[in-house]
C-alpha positions as CSV (number, residue, x, y, z in Angstrom):
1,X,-70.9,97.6,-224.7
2,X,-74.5,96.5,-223.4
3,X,-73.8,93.6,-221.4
4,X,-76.6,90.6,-222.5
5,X,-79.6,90.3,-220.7
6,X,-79.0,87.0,-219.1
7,X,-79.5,87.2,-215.4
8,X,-83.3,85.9,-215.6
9,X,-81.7,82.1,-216.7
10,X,-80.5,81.5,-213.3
11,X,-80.2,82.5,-209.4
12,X,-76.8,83.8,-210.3
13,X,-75.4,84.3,-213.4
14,X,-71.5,85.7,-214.3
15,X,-70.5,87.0,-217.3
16,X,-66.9,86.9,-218.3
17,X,-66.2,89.2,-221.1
18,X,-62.1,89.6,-222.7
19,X,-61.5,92.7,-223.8
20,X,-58.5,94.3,-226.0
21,X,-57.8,98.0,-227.0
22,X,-55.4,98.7,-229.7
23,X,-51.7,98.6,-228.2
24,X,-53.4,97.7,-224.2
25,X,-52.9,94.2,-222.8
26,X,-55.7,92.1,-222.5
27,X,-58.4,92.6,-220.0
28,X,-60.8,90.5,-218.7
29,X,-64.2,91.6,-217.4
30,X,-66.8,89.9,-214.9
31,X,-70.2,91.2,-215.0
32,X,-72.9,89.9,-212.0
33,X,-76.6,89.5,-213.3
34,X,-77.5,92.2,-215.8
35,X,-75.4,95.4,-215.5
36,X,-76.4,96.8,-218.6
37,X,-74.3,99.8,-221.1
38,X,-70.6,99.3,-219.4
39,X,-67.6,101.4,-220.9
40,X,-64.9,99.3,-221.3
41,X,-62.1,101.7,-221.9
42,X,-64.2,104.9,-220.4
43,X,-62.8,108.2,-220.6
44,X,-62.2,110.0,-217.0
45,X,-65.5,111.6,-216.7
46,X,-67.0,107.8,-217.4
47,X,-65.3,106.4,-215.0
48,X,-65.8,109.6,-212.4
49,X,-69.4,109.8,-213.0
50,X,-69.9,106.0,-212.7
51,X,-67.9,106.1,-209.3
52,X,-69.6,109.0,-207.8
53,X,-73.0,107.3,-208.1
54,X,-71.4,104.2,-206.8
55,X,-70.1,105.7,-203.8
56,X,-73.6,107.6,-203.1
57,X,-75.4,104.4,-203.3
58,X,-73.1,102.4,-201.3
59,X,-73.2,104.9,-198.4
60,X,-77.3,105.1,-198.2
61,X,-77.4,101.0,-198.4
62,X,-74.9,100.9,-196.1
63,X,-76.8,100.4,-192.9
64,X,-74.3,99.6,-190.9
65,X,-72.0,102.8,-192.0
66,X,-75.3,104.8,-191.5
67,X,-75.6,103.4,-188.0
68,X,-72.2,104.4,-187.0
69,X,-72.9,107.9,-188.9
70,X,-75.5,108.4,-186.9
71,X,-74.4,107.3,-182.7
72,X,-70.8,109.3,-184.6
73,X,-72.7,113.5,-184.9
74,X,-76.1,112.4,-182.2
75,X,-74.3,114.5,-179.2
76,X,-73.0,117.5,-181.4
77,X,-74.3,120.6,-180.9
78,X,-73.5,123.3,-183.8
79,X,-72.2,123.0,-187.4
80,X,-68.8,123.3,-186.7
81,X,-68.6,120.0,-184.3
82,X,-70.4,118.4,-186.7
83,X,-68.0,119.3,-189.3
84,X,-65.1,118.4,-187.6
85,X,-66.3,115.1,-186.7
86,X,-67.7,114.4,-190.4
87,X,-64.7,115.8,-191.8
88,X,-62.0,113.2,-190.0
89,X,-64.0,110.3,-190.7
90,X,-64.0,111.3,-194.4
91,X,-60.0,111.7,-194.4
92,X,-59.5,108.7,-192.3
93,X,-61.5,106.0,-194.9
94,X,-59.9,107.9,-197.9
95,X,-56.6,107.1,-196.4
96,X,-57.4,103.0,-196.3
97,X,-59.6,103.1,-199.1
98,X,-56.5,104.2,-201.5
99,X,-54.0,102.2,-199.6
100,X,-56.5,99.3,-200.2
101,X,-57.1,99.8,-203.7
102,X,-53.0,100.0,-204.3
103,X,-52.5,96.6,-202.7
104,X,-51.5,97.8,-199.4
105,X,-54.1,95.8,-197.2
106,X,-53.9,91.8,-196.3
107,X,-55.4,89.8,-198.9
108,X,-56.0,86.3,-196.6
109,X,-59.4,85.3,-195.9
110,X,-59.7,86.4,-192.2
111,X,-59.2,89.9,-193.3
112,X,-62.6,90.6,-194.6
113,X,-64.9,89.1,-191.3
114,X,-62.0,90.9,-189.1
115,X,-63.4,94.3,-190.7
116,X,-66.8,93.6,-190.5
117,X,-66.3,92.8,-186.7
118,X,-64.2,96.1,-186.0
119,X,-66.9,98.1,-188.0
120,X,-69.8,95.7,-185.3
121,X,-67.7,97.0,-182.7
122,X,-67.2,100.5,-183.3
123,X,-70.9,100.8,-183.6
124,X,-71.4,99.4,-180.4
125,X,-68.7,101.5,-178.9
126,X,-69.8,104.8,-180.2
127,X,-73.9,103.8,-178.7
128,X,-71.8,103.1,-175.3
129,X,-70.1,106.3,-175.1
130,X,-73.6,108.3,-176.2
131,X,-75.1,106.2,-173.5
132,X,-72.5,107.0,-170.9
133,X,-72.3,110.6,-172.0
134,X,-76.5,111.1,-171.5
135,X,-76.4,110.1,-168.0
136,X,-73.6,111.9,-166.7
137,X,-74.1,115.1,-165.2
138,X,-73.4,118.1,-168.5
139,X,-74.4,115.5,-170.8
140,X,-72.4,116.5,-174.3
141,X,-70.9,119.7,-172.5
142,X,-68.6,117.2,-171.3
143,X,-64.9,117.0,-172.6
144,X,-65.7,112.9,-174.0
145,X,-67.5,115.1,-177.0
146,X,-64.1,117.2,-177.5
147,X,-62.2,114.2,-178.6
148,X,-64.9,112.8,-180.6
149,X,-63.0,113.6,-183.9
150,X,-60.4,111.4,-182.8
151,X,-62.9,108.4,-182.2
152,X,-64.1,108.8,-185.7
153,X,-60.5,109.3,-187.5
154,X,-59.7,105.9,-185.8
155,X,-63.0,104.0,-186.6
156,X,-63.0,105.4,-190.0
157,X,-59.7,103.9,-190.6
158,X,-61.7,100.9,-190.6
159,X,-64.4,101.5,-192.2
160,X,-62.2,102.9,-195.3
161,X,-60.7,99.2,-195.5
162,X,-64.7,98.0,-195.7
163,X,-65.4,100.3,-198.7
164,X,-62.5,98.6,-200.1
165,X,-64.0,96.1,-199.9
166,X,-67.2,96.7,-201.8
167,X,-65.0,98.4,-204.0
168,X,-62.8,95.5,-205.0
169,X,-65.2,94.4,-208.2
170,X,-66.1,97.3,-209.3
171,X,-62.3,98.5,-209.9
172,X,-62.5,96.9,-213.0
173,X,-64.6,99.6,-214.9
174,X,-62.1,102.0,-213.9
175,X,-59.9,101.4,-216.9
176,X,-56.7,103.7,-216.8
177,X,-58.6,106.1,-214.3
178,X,-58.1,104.2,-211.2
179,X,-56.9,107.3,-208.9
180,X,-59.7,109.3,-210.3
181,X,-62.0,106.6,-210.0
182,X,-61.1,106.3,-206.0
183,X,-61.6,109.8,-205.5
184,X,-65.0,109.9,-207.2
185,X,-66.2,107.0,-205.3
186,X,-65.0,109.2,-202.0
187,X,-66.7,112.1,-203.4
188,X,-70.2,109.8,-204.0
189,X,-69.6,108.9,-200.1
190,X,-68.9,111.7,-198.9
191,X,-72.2,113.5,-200.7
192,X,-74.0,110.5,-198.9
193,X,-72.7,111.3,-195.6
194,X,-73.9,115.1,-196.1
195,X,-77.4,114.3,-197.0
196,X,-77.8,111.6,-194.5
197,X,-76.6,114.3,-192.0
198,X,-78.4,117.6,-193.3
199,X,-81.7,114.9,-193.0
200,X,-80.6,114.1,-189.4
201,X,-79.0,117.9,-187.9
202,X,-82.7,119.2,-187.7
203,X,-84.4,116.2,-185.6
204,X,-80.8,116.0,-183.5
């Protein structure tokens, strides 16, 4: 369906659109501005290819994830560091981002600021550690760079619950793919984080 174009009549207009396949419960639909063509019962490619670019998007608009990317690989020195690191973030916000999704996260209303603090602090805690690891003596030879993939398996924890997050309305365009959905929108970040980082390797 080709949602109406009906965003230019206010600052901010919903749509709420019901929805009924043959022999599926009802399902109700809220659309933000003008999102224009939206499967409503997509098949799995649909629903992977809308997720993959959804995730991709999300990760280079993300400025604070990018910062955090960034302080996360500036002291590594060679691919295979690099990879490490990368890589345990990536499995550590898959693992919240699919418990989120399945319910398994607190819904009350300090829960979403709480994240967005965490993910303001672990910024400011990797920048610290760079800092502190420029002006000692070895610089990144030194063993705080070693454990660095442990750092970023624990901040990514959090920063999976804030893709959740930005994840929650979109869900709904998932129709029965919702565990192919997830892992599209982890493969659209995870092709993010790659560019952003094959842009940033050669000027590190």
């Amino acid at each position: 369906v080709r949602a109406a174009a009906v965003a230019r009549f206010g600052l901010r207009v919903v749509t709420v659109l019901r929805f009924r396949a043959p022999g599926h419960p009802e399902r109700a639909f809220e659309f933000i501005g003008d999102p224009g063509p939206v499967a409503l019962d997509p098949r799995w490619h649909q629903a992977a290819w809308r997720f993959v670019r959804l995730g991709f998007d999300h990760i280079l608009e993300g400025f604070d994830h990018l910062l955090f990317l960034f302080c996360l690989v500036l002291p590594a020195r060679g691919f295979i560091s690099l990879a490490v690191v990368v890589t345990a973030f990536t499995v550590a916000h898959s693992i919240t981002l699919f418990s989120a999704a399945f319910g398994y996260a607190p819904d009350a209303l300090w829960f979403q600021p709480l994240v967005a603090t965490l993910i303001a602090v672990s910024i400011v805690y990797m920048a610290r550690e760079n800092i502190v690891l420029a002006v000692r003596p070895g610089g990144a030879a030194r063993p705080g760079v070693s454990r660095r993939w442990m750092i970023a398996f624990g901040f990514g924890l959090v920063h999976g619950f804030g893709f959740s997050l930005a994840l929650r309305e979109s869900l709904q365009f998932a129709g029965a793919h919702v565990v192919t959905s997830l892992f599209a929108f982890n493969v659209g970040v995870e092709l993010g984080q790659l560019l952003v980082v094959a842009l940033m390797a050669p000027l590190l």
